[in-house]
PDB file of N, CA, C and O in Angstrom:
ATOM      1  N   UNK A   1      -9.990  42.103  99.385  1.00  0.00           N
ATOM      2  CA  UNK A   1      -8.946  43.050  99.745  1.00  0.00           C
ATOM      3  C   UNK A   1      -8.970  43.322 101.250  1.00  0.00           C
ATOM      4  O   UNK A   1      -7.915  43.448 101.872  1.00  0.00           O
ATOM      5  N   UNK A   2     -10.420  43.435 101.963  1.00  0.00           N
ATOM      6  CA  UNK A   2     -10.401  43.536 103.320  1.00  0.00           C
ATOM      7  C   UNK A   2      -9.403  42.299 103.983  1.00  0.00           C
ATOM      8  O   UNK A   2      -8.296  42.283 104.521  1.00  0.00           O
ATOM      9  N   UNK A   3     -10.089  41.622 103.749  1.00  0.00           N
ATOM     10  CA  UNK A   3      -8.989  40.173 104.416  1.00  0.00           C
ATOM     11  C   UNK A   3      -8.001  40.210 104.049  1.00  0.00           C
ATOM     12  O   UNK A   3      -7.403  39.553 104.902  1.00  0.00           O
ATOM     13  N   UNK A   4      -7.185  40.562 103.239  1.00  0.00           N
ATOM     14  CA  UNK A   4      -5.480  40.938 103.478  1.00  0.00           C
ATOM     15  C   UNK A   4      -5.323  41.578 104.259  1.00  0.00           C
ATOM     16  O   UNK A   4      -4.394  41.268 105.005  1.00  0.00           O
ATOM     17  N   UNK A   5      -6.039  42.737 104.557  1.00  0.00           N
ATOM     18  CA  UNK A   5      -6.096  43.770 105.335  1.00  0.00           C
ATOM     19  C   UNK A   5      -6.162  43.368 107.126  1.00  0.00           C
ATOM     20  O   UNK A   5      -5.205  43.525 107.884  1.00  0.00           O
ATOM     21  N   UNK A   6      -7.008  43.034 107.379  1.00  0.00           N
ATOM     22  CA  UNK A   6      -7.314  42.491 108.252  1.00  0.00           C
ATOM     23  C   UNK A   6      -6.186  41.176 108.847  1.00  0.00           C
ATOM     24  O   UNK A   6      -5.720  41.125 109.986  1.00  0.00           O
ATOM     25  N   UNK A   7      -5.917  40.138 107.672  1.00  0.00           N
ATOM     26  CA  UNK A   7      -4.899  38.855 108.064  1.00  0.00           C
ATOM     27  C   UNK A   7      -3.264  39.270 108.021  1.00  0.00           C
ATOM     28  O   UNK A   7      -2.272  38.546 108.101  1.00  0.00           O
ATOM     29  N   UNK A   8      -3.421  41.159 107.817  1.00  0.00           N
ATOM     30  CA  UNK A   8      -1.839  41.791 108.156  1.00  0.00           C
ATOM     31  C   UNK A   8      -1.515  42.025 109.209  1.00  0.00           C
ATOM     32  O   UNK A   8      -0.478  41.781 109.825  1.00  0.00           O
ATOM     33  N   UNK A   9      -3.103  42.903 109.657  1.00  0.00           N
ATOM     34  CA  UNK A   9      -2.932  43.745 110.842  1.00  0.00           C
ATOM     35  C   UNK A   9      -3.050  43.046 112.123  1.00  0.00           C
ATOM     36  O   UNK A   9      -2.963  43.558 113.239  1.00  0.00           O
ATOM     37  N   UNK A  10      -3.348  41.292 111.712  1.00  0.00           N
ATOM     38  CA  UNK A  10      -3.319  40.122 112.855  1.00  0.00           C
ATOM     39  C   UNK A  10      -2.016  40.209 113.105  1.00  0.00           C
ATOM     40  O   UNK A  10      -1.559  40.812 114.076  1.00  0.00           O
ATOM     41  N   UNK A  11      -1.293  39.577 112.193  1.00  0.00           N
ATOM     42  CA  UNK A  11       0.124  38.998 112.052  1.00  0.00           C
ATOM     43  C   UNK A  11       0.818  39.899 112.763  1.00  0.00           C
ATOM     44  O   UNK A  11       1.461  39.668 113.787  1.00  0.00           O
ATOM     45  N   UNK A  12       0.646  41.243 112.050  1.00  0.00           N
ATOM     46  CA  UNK A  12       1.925  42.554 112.956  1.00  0.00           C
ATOM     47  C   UNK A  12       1.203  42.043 114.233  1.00  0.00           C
ATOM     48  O   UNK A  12       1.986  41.256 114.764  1.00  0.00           O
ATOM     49  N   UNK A  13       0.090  42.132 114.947  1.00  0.00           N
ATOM     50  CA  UNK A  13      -0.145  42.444 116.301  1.00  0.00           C
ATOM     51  C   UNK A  13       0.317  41.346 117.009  1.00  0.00           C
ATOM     52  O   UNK A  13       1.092  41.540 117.945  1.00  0.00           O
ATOM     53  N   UNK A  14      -0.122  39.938 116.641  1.00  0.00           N
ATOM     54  CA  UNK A  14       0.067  38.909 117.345  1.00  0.00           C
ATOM     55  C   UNK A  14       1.844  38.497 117.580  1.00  0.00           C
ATOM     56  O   UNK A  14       2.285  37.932 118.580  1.00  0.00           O
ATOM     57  N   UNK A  15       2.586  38.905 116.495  1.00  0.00           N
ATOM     58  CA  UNK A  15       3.968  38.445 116.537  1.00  0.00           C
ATOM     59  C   UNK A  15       4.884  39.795 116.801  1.00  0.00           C
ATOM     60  O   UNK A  15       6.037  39.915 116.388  1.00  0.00           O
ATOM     61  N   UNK A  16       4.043  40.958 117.693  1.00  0.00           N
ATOM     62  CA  UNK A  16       4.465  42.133 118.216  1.00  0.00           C
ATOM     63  C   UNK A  16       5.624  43.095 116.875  1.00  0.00           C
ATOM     64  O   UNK A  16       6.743  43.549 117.111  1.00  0.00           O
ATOM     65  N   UNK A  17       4.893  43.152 115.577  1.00  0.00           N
ATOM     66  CA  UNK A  17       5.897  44.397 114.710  1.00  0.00           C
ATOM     67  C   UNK A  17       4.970  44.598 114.750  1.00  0.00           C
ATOM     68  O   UNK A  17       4.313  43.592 114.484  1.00  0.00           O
ATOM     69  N   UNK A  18       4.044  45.920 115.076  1.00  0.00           N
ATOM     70  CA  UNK A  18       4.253  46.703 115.077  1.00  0.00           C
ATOM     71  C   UNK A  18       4.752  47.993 114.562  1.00  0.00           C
ATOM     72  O   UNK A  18       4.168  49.064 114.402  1.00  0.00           O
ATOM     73  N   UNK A  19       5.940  47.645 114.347  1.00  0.00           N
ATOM     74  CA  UNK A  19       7.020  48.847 114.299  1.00  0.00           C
ATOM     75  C   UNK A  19       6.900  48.954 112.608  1.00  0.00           C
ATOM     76  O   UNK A  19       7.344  49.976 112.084  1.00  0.00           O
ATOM     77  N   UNK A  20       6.218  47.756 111.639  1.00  0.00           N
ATOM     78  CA  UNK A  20       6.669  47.549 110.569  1.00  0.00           C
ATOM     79  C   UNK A  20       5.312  48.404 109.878  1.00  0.00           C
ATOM     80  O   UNK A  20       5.368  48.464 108.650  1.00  0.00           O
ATOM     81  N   UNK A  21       4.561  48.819 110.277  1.00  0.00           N
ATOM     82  CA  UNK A  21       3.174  49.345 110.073  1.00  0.00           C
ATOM     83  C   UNK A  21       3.540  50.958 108.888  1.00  0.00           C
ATOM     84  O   UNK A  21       3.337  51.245 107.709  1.00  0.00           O
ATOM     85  N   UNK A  22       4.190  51.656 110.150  1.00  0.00           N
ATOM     86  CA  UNK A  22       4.444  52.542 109.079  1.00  0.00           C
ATOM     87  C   UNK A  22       5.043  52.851 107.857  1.00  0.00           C
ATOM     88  O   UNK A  22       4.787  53.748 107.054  1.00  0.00           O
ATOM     89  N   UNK A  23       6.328  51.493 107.837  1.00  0.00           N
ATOM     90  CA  UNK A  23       6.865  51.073 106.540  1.00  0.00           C
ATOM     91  C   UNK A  23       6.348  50.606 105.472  1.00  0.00           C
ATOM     92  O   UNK A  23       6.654  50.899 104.316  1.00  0.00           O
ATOM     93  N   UNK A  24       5.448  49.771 105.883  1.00  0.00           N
ATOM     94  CA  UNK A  24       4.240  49.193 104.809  1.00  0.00           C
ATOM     95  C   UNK A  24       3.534  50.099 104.093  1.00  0.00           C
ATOM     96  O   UNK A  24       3.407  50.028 102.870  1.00  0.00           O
ATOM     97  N   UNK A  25       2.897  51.249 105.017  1.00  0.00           N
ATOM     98  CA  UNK A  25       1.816  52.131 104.891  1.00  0.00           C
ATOM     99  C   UNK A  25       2.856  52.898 103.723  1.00  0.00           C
ATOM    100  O   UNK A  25       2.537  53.013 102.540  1.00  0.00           O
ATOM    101  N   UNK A  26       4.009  53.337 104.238  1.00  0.00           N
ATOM    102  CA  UNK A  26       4.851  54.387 102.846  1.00  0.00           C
ATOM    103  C   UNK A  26       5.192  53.540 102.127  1.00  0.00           C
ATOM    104  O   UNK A  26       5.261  54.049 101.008  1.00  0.00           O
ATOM    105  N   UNK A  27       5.446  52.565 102.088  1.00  0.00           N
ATOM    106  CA  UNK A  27       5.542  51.880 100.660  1.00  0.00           C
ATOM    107  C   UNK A  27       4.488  51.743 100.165  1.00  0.00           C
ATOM    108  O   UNK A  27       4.851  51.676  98.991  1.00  0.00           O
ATOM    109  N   UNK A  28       3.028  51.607 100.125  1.00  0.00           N
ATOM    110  CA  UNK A  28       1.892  51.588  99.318  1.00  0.00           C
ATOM    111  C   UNK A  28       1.809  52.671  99.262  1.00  0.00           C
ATOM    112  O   UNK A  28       0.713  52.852  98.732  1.00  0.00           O
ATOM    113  N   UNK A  29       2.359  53.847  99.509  1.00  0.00           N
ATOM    114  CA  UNK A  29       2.036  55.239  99.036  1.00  0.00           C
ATOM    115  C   UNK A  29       2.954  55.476  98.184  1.00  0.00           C
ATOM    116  O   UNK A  29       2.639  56.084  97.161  1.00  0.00           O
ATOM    117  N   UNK A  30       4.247  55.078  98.376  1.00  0.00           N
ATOM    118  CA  UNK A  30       4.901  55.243  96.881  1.00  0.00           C
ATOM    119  C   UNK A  30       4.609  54.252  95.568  1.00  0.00           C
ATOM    120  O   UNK A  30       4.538  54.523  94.369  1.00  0.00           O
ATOM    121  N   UNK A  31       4.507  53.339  96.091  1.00  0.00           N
ATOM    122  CA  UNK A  31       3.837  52.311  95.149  1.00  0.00           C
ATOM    123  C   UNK A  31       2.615  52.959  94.310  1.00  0.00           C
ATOM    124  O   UNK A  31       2.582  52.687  93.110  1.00  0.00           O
ATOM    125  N   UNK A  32       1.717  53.704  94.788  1.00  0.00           N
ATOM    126  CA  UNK A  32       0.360  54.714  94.884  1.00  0.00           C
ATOM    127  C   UNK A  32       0.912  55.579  93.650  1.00  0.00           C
ATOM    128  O   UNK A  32       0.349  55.606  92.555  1.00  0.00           O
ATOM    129  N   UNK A  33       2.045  56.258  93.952  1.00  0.00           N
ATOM    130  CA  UNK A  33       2.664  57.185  93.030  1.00  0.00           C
ATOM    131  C   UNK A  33       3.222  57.283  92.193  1.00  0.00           C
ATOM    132  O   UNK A  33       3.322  58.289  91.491  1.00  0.00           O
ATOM    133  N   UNK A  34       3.937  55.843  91.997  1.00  0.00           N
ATOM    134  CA  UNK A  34       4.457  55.368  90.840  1.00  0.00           C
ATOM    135  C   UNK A  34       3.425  54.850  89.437  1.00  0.00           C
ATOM    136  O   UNK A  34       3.572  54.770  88.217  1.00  0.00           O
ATOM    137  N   UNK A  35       2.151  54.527  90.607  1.00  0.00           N
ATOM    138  CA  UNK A  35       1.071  53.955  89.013  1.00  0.00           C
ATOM    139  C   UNK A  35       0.508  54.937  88.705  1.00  0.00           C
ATOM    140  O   UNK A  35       0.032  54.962  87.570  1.00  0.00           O
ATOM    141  N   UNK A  36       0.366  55.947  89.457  1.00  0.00           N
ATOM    142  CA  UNK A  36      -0.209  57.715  89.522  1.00  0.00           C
ATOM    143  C   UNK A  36       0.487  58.184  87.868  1.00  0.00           C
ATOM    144  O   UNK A  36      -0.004  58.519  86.790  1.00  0.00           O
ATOM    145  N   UNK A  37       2.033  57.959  88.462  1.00  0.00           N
ATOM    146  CA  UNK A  37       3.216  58.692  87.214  1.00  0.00           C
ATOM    147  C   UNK A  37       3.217  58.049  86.226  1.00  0.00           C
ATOM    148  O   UNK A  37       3.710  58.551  85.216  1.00  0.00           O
ATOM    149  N   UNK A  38       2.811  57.073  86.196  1.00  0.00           N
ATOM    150  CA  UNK A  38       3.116  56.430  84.652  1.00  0.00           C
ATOM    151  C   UNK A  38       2.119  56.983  83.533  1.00  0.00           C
ATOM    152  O   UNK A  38       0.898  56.833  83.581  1.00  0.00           O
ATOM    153  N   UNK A  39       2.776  57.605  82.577  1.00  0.00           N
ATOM    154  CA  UNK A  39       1.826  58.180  81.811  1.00  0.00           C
ATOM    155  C   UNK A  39       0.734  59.126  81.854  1.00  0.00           C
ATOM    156  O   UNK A  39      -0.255  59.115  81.121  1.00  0.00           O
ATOM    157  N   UNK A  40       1.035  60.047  82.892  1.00  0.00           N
ATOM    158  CA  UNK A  40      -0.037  60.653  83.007  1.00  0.00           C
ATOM    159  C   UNK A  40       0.660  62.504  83.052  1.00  0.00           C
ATOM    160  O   UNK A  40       1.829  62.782  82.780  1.00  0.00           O
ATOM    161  N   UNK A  41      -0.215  63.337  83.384  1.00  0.00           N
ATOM    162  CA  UNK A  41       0.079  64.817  83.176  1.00  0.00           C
ATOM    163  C   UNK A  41       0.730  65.193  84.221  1.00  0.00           C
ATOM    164  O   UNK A  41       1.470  66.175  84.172  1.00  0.00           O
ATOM    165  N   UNK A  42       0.546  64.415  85.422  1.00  0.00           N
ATOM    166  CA  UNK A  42       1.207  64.631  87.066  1.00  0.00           C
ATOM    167  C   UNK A  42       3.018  64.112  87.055  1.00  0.00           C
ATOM    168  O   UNK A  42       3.803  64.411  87.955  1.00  0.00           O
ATOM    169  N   UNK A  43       3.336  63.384  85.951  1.00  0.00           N
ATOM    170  CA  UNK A  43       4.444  62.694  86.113  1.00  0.00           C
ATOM    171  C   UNK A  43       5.847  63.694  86.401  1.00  0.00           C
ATOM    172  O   UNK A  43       6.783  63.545  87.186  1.00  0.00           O
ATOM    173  N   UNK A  44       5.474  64.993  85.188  1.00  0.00           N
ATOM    174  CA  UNK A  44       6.653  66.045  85.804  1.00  0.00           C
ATOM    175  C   UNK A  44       6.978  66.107  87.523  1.00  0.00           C
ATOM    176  O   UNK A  44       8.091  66.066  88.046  1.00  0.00           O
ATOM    177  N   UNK A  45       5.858  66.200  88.097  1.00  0.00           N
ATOM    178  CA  UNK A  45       5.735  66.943  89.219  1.00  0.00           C
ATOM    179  C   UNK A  45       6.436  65.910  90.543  1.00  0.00           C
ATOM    180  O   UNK A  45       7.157  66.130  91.517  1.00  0.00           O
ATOM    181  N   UNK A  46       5.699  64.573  89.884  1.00  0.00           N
ATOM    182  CA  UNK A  46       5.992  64.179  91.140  1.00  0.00           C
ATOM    183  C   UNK A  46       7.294  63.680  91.087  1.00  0.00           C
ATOM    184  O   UNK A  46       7.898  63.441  92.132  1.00  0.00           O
ATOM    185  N   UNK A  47       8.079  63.393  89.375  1.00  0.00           N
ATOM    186  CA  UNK A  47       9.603  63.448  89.449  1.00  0.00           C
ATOM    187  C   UNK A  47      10.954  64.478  90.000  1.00  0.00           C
ATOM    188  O   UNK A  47      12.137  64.215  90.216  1.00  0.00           O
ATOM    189  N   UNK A  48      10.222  65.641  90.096  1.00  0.00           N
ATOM    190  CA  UNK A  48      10.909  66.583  90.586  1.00  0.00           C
ATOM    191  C   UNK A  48      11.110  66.284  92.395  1.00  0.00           C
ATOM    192  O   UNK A  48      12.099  66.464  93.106  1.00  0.00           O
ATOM    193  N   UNK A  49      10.112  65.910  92.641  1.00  0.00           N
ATOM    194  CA  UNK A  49      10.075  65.188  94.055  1.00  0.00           C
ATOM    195  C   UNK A  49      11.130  64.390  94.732  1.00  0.00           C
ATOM    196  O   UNK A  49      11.566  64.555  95.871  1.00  0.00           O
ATOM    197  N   UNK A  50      11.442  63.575  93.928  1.00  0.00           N
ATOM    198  CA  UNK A  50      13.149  62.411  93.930  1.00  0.00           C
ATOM    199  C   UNK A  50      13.986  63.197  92.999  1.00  0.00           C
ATOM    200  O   UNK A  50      15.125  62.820  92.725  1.00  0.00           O
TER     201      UNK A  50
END
C-alpha cells in the first residue's frame, strides 16, 4: 500500500499536478464514508449530511 502511495506522490510531483492532491485526498474520504455507511449504526447520520 506504501508504494502506491509513494509511486502517486512521484507522478503528481514529477508531471507538476499537484493541484490534483486535494481531490484525491476527498475522494478517499468519501469513499472512507461510504464503506463506514453501509450497514452500520452511523448510516442515519452521515446521510443527513448529502
Amino acid at each position: 500500500m506504501l508504494t502506491i502511495l509513494k509511486e502517486l506522490w512521484r507522478f503528481l510531483r514529477v508531471r507538476k499536478k499537484l493541484w490534483m492532491a486535494p481531490i484525491i485526498l476527498i475522494m478517499v474520504i468519501f469513499g472512507g464514508l461510504l464503506v463506514l455507511a453501509q450497514g452500520s449504526v452511523v448510516a442515519p447520520f452521515i446521510y443527513t449530511l448529502f
